[in-house]
Steps between C-alpha positions, in 0.01 A plus 500: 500500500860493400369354113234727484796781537707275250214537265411785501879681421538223274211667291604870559824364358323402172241760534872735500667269201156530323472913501860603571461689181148678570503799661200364769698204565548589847186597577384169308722335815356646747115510370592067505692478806173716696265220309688179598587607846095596515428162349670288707422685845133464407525136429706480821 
């Protein structure tokens, strides 16, 4: 559990690096962090 967590604010951290100069970057975060943290709780 802990490396899924690792994971998954290691890629909002490039996800953020990625579109820190788009306007929807943020929402880009959060539209990945709802489909990783659904991804990995259904394969759970």
């Amino acid at each position: 559990m802990i490396i899924v967590s690792f994971f998954m604010l290691l890629l909002t951290i490039l996800t953020f690096m990625t579109n820190k100069n788009s306007k929807n970057g943020v929402r880009a975060i959060v539209e990945d962090a709802k489909f990783v943290g659904t991804h990995f709780a259904n394969n759970r």
